[in-house]
C-alpha positions as CSV (number, residue, x, y, z in Angstrom):
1,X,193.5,97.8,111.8
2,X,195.3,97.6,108.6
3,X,196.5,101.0,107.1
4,X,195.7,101.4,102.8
5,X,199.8,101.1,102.9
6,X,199.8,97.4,104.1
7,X,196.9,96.8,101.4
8,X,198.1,94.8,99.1
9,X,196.5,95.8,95.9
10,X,195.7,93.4,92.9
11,X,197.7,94.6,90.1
12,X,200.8,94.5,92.1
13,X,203.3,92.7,89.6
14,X,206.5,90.8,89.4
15,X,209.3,91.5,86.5
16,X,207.3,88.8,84.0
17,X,204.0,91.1,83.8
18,X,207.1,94.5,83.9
19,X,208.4,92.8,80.7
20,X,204.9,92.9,79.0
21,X,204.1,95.9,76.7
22,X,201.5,98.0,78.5
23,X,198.4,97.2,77.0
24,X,198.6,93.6,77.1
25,X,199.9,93.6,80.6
26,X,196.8,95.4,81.7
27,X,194.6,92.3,79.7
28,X,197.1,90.2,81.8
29,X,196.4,91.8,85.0
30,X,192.6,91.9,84.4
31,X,193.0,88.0,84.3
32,X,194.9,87.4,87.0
33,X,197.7,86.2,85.1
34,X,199.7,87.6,87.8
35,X,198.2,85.9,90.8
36,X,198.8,81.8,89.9
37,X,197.2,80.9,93.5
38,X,193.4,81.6,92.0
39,X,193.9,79.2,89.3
40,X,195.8,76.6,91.2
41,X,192.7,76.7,93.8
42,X,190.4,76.1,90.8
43,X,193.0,73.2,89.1
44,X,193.5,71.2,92.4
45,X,190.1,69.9,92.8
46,X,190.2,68.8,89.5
47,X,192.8,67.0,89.8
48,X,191.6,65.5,92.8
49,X,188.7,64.0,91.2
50,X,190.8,62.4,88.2
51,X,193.5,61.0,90.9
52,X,190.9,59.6,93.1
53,X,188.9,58.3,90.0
54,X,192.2,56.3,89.0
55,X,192.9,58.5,86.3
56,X,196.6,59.1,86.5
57,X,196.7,55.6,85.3
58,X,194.5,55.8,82.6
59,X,195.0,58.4,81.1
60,X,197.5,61.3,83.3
61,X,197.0,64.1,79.9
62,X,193.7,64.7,81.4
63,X,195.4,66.3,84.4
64,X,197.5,68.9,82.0
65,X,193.9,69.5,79.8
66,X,192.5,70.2,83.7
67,X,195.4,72.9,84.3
68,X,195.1,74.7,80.5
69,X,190.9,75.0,81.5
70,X,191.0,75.9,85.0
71,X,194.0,78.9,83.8
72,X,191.6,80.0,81.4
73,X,188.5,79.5,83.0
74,X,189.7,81.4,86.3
75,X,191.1,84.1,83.9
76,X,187.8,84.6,82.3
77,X,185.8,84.4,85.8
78,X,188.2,87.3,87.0
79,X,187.7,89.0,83.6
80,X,184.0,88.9,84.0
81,X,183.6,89.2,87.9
82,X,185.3,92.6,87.2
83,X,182.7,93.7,84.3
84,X,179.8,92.9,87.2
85,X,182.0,94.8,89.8
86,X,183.9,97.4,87.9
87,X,181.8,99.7,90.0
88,X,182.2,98.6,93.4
89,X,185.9,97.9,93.2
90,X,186.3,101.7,92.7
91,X,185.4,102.1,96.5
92,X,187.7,99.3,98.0
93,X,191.3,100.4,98.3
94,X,192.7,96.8,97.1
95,X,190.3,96.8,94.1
96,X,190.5,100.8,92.6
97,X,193.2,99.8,90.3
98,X,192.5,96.9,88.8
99,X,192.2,97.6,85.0
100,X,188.5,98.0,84.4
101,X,188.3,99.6,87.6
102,X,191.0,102.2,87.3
103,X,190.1,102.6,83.0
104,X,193.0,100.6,82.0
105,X,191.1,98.4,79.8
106,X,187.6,99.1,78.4
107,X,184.3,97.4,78.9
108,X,184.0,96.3,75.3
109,X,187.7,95.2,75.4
110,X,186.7,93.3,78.5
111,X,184.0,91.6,76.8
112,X,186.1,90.8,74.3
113,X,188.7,89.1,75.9
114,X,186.3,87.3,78.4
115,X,185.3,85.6,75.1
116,X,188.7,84.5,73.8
117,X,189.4,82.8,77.1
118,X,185.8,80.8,76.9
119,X,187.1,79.8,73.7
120,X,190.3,78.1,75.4
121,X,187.8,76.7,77.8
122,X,185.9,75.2,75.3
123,X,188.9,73.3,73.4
124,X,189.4,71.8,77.3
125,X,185.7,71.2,76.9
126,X,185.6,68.8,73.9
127,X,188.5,67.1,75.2
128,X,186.1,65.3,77.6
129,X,183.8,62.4,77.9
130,X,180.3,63.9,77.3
131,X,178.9,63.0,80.8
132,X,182.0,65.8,82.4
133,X,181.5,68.3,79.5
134,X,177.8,68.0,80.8
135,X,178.3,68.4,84.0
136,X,180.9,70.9,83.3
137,X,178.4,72.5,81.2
138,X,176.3,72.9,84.7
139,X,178.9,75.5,86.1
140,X,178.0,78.1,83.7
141,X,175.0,79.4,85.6
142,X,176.6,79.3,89.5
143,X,179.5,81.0,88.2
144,X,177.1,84.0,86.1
145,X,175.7,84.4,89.9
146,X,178.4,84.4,91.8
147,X,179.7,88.1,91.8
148,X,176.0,88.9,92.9
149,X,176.4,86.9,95.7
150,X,178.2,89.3,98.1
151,X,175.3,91.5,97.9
152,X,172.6,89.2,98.6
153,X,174.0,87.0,101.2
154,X,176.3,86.8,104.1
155,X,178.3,83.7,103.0
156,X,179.2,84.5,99.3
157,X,181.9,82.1,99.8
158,X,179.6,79.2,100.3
159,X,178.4,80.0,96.2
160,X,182.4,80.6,95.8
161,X,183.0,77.0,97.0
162,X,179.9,75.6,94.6
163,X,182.0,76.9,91.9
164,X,185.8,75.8,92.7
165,X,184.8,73.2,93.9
166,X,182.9,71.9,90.2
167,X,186.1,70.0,88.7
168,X,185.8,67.4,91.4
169,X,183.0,66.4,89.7
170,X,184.0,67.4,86.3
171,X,187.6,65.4,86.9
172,X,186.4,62.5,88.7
173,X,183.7,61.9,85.9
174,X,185.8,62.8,83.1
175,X,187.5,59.2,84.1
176,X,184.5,57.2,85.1
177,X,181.8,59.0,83.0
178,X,179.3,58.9,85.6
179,X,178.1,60.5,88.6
180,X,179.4,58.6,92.0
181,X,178.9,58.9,95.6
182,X,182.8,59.6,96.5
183,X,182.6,62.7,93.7
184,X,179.6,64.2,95.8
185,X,182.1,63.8,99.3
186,X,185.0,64.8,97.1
187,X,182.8,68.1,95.8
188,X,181.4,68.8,99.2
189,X,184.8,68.4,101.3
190,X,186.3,70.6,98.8
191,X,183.2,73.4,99.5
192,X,184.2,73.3,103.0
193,X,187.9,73.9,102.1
194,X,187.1,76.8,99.7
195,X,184.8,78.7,102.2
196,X,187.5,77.9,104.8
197,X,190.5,79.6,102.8
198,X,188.4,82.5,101.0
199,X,186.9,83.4,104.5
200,X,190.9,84.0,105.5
201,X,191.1,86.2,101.9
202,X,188.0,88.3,102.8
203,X,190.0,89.5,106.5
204,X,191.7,92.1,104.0
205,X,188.6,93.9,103.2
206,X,186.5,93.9,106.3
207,X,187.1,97.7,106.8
208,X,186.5,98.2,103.7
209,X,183.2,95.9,103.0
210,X,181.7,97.4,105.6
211,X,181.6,101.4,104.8
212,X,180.0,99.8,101.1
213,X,178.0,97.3,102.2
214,X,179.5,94.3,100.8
215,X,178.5,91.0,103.0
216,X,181.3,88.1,103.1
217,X,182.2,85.2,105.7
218,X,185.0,87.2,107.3
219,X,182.4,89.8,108.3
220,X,180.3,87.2,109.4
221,X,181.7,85.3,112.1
222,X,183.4,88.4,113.6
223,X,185.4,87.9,116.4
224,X,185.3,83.9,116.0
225,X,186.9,83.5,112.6
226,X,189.3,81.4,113.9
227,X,186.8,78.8,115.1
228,X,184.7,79.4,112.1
229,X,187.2,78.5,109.7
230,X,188.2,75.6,111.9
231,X,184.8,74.0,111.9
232,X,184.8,74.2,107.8
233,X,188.5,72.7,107.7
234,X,186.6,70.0,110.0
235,X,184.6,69.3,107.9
236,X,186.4,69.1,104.7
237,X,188.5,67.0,105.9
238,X,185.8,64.6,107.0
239,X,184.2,64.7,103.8
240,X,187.3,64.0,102.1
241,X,187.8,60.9,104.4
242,X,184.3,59.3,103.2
243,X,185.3,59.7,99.6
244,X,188.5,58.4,100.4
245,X,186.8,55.1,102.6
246,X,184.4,54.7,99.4
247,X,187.3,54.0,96.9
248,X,189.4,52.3,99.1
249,X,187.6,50.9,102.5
250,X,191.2,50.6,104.4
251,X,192.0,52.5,107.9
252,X,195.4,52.8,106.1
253,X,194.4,54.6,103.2
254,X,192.9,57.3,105.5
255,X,196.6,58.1,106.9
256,X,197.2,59.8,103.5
257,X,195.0,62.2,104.4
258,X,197.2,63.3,107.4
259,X,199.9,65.7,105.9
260,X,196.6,67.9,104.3
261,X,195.1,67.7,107.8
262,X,198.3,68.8,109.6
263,X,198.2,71.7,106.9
264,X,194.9,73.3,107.6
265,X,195.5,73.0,111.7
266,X,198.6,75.0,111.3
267,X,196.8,77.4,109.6
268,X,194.3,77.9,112.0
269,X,196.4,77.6,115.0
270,X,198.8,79.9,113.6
271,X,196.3,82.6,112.1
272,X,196.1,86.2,113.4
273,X,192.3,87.1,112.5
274,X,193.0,91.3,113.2
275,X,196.0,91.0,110.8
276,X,194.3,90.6,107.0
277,X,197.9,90.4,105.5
278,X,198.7,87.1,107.6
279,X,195.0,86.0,106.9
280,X,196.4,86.4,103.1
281,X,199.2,84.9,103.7
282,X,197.1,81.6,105.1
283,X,195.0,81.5,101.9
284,X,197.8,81.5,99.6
285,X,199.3,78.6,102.0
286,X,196.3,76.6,100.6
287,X,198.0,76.3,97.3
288,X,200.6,73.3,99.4
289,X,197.2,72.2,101.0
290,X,195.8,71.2,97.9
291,X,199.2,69.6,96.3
292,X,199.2,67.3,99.7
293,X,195.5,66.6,99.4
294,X,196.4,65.6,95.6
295,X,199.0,63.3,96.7
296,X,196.4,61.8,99.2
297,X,194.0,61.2,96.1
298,X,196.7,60.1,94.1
299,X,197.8,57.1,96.5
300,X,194.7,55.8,96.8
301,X,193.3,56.2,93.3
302,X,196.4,54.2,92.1
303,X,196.2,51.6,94.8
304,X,192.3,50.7,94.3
């Protein structure tokens, strides 16, 4: 059982966020600025889908245009999933000080700067081919949902997959401008991964989430989230390997998969599911998971 000392709450800070004047380091902290492993979770599929889609060839700028959106776009997520919960997080010991939470920052500030960042989204936006800024487009509504999720469903984390998940398909037809079977494996593999990792993120709030009655994965599978998260790791993996067979139908190009694989076991193998800070420290792991499965895409989107 975790003590509220070992919590680690969101708005601890490092000296850049220190050196910020008050004010905006509370807009800062209400985006996450502070925590780079939410957008890089977001970014990596994207990049996935323009590596495996051949992309870093034809045209590697849409890889930093994929980084600027996701920062943004996980910044105004945050920023909103906050208005939704400002409530809620009042209750949860890792949550009460977040800035809308603890009164840092108002509700009509919030608003306000959840519209700015859509505003950098949508320069990213126009930067695409029109079949991706349609299909990114599409994410609007899952993402609107998603903070209801948790109180409607045991697996919010499958909806929190849909949603990270979307620049597979956003980044893979942003190069071929259309819709193709490996995007669909690329998107699904990468829903697996994401309920996978968040399921290790949601250990921290079990406690909590059950005195308020929030629903999540973690809570879920109980005493066999070790074997739970293995399955979904499974199965991303396996997904990833028929995008992977579709773009390049070579045994070989499979053993680039390997390192990512390798990744995910040792998390599993090496999780403690009673200890949420080590089930924290296993979803930030997943930022490396995503750089090797990047590399995997990259090889064989410049080889086919």
């Amino acid at each position: 059982m975790n003590s509220e000392s070992e919590i680690v709450p969101d708005t601890q800070y490092g000296a850049l966020m220190r050196a910020l004047p008050g004010k905006l380091r509370a807009f800062a902290l209400l985006a996450r600025f502070d925590r780079p492993i939410g957008w890089w979770l977001l970014f990596w599929p994207c990049a996935w889908g323009v590596a495996l889609a051949g992309g870093l060839q034809a045209d590697w700028s849409l890889v930093f245009w994929m980084l600027l959106g996701a920062i943004a776009m996980r910044g105004a997520g945050c920023v909103y999933n906050d208005i939704v919960d400002r409530d809620l997080d009042r209750s949860v010991a890792r949550t009460r000080s977040r800035p809308l939470a603890s009164g840092a920052v108002s509700l009509k500030a919030a608003w306000a700067w959840l519209l700015l960042l859509c505003l950098i989204g949508l320069v990213v936006l126009l930067r695409l081919d029109r079949v991706a800024q349609f299909i990114a487009l599409g994410s609007l509504a899952p993402v609107a949902a998603y903070p209801f999720m948790k109180r409607i469903t045991w697996w919010p984390q499958v909806w929190l997959g849909l949603v990270f998940s979307w620049g597979a398909l956003v980044g893979w037809a942003a190069v071929r401008g259309a819709v193709e079977l490996p995007m669909l494996l690329l998107y699904a593999g990468s829903i697996c991964w994401v309920v996978g990792y968040d399921t290790l993120y949601a250990l921290q709030d079990r406690e909590d989430d059950a005195l308020i009655g929030i629903r999540s994965s973690a809570r879920r599978m109980g005493r066999h989230v070790r074997a739970g998260v293995s399955g979904f790791y499974v199965a991303a993996v396996a997904l990833w390997a028929g995008a992977i067979w579709l773009v390049r139908p070579d045994w070989i190009a499979l053993l680039a998969l390997l390192p990512a694989a390798a990744h995910l076991c040792w998390q599993v193998a090496a999780l403690d599911p009673d200890d949420g800070m080590d089930g924290l420290i296993k979803f930030r792991a997943n930022r490396f998971a995503g750089f090797l499965m990047f590399l995997a895409c990259a090889a064989v989107g410049s080889a086919a």
